[in-house]
N, C-alpha and C positions, 0 to 999 in steps of 0.2 A: 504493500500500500504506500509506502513513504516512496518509493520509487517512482509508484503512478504521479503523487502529491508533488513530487521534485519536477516531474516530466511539466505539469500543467503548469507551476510557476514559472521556468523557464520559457514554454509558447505564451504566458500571459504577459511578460515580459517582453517579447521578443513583437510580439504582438501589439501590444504600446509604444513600443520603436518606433514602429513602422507607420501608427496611426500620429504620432508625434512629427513623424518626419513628412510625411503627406498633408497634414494641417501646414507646417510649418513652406513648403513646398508653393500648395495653393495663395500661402497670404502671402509670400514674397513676391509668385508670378503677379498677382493682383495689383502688388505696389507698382511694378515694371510698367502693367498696361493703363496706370493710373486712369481708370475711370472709362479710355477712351475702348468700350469692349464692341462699340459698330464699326472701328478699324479690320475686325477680325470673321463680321459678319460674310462679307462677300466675299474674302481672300481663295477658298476652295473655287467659286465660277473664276474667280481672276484667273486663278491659275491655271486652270481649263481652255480658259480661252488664249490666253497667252502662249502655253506648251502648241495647241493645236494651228493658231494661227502664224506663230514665229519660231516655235524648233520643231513641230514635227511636220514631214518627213526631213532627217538628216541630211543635210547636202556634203554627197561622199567627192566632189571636187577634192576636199581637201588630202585627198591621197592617187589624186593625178599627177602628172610632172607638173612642174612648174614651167612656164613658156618662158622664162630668163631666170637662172642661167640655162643654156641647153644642154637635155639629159643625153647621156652617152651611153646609156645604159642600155642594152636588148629589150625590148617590147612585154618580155615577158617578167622582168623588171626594174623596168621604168617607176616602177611606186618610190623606188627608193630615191628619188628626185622629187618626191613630194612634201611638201608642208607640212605635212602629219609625221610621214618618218622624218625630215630630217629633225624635229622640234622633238621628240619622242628618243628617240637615241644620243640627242645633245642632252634630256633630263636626264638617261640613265646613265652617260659617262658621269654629269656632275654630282650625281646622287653615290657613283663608283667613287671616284678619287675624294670625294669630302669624307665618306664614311672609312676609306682605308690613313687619310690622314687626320682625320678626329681621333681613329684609335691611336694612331701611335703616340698622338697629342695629348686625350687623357690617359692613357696605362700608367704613366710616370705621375703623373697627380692623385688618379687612383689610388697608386698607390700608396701615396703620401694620406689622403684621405683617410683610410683603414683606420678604425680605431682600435682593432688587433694586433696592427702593426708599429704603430705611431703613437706619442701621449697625446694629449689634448691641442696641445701648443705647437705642434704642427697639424694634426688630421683637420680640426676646425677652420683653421685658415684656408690649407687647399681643401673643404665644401666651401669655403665663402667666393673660392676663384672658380669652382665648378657650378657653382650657384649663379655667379655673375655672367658665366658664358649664357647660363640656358635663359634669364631672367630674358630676352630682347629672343623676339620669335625671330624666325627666318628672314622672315620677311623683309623686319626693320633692320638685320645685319645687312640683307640684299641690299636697301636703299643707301645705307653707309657705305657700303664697296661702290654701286653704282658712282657715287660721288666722287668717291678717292681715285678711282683707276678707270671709270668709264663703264657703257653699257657691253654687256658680254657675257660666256659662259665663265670667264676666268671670277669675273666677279660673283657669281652665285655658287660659285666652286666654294672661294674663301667664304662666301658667307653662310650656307651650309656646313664646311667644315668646322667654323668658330660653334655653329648651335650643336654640332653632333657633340664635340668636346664636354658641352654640360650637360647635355643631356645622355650620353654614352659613358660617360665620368660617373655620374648618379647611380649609372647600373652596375656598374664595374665595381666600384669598392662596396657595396648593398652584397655583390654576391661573395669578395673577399672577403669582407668581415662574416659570412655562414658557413666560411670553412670551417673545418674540424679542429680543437685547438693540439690535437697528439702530435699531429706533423711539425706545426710551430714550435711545440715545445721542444720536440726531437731537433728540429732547426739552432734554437740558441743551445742547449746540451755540446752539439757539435763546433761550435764556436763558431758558426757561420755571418758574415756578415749583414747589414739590410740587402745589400745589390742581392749577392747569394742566393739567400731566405727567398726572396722574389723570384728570381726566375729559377731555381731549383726543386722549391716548394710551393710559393702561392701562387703562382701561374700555371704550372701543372693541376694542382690540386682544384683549381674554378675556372679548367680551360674548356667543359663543356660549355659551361653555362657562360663564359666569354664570348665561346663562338657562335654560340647562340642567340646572343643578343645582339653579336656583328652581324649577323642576316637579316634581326630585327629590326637595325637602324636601317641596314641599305634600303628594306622595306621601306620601312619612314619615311626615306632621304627623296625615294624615287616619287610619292605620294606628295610631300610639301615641294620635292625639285620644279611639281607645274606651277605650282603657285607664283615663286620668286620671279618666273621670267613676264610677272605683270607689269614687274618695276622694270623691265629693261636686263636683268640679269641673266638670260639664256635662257635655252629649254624650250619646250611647248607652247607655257603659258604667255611666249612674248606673240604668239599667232592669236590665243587666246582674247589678249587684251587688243590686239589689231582688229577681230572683227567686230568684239564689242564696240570697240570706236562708232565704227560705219553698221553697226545693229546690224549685224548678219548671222541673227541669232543661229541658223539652221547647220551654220557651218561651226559655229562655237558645240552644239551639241553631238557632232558628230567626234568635233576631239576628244568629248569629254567621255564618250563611245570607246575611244579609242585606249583613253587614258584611262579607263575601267577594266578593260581587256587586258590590257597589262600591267597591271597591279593584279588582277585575277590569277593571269600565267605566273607571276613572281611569286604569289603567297604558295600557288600550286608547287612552283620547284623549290620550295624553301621548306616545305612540312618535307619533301625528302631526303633536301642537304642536312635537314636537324636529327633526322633519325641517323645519321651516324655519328649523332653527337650527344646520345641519349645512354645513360648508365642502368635504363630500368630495363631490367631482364623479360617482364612483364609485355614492354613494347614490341610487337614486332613490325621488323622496317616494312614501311608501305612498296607495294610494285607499282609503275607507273600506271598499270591498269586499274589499279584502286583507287589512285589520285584523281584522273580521271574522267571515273566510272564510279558511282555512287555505288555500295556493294549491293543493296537489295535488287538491283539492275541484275547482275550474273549473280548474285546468289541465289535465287530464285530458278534461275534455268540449271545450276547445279544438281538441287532439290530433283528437279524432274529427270 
């Protein structure tokens, strides 16, 4: 009985949270729409008629060749002189190189960060430099490079890599400090020194979950890489913000088509590059047929 008696306080509890946090939820939106709640009346027809009369159907122009410069490419691909690919493969190098040089940028702050590693009087300072990188989104780094060095991929490169720093930094020493503390200790027993400790011990020992989080950011990177190129900083986004200009909405949604596609194909090859970086025995690695192919699709013709 006290077992039942423990179970219902706990859901009675848990259960007051949740109607705590939904009150608390409702009166905040409230304050947001201050009063004016006929802004929100017609928003659903707006939007109906807005999608139907200005993005839909997509205008796939934008993955024709481009009439200057001229394509040299074979007929059969020609796309790759289009607006879409060249905008779409300029996000993914700069979402490439920001994320490989973020890492090498936090690892060494990381691992100052570590509060396993480190006393107070260092680890606290480098959170406040890893903190400082992530505090300014992409975006506003993009507009700052813009300025310093001009419009370009170079600039949304540095400015991407400055936000991976904090933001890749925050994950890195989060998973250092849940190492195990036996290795550490076996570490100073040996007389080993911090550099040592590092790459002998706490890099090995939180190198799945390092590289896991490095497919995580590229992920990220390639996802806010469309945004940046609104300011001018490279990538897709700067076709993005070109048709916005001249309201050519049907072309804007056809990239954004595009740019859904591939962030789909990338989270798809990433749940397979992470299974070889997974310690649970539990897991077994996915085949590209199950990636996919939803299983109940051939599990089903198995059966029969």
């Amino acid at each position: 009985m006290p077992i039942f008696q423990n179970y219902y306080f706990k859901m009675s509890k848990l259960i007051l949270f949740f109607i705590l946090i939904t009150i608390l939820t409702l009166t905040t939106f409230s304050n947001l729409v201050d009063g004016d709640w006929g802004s929100l009346e017609n928003s659903l027809a707006n939007l109906s008629t807005f999608f139907y009369e200005s993005l839909w159907p997509p205008n796939w122009k934008v993955i024709e060749p481009q009439a200057y410069p001229v394509c040299t490419e074979i007929p059969l691909l020609d796309f790759r002189c289009s607006t879409a690919w060249i905008g779409m493969t300029e996000t993914i190098k700069i979402a490439f190189v920001s994320t490989i040089f973020g890492m090498i940028l936090s690892m060494p702050i990381s691992l100052l960060a570590a509060r396993n590693l480190n006393p107070i009087w260092i680890s606290y300072p480098a959170r406040i430099i890893l903190a400082a990188f992530r505090s300014l989104p992409s975006i506003i780094w993009a507009i700052l490079f813009v300025i310093l060095i001009g419009f370009g991929p170079v600039a949304g490169t540095l400015a991407m890599t400055f936000y991976t720093v904090g933001y890749l930094g925050k994950l890195q020493y989060e998973s250092i400090e849940g190492i195990s503390r036996e290795p550490l200790d076996a570490a100073d027993v040996m007389g080993l020194n911090k550099i040592e400790k590092a790459y002998t011990v706490v890099i090995p020992e939180s190198a799945n979950n390092l590289i896991s989080q490095l497919i995580f950011m590229f992920e990220y990177n390639v996802r806010h890489g469309t945004v940046i190129g609104i300011v001018g900083a490279g990538g897709i986004g700067y076709y993005i913000n070109l048709y916005l200009k001249f309201l050519q909405y049907d072309k804007v949604i056809a990239y954004l088509i595009i740019i859904f596609i591939t962030v789909v194909i990338i989270d798809l090859i990433s749940i397979y590059a992470r299974s070889f970086f997974t310690e649970k025995e539990n897991l077994k690695r996915p085949t590209w047929k199950e990636i996919f192919i939803p299983e109940f699709l051939f599990s089903k013709y198995k059966k029969e």
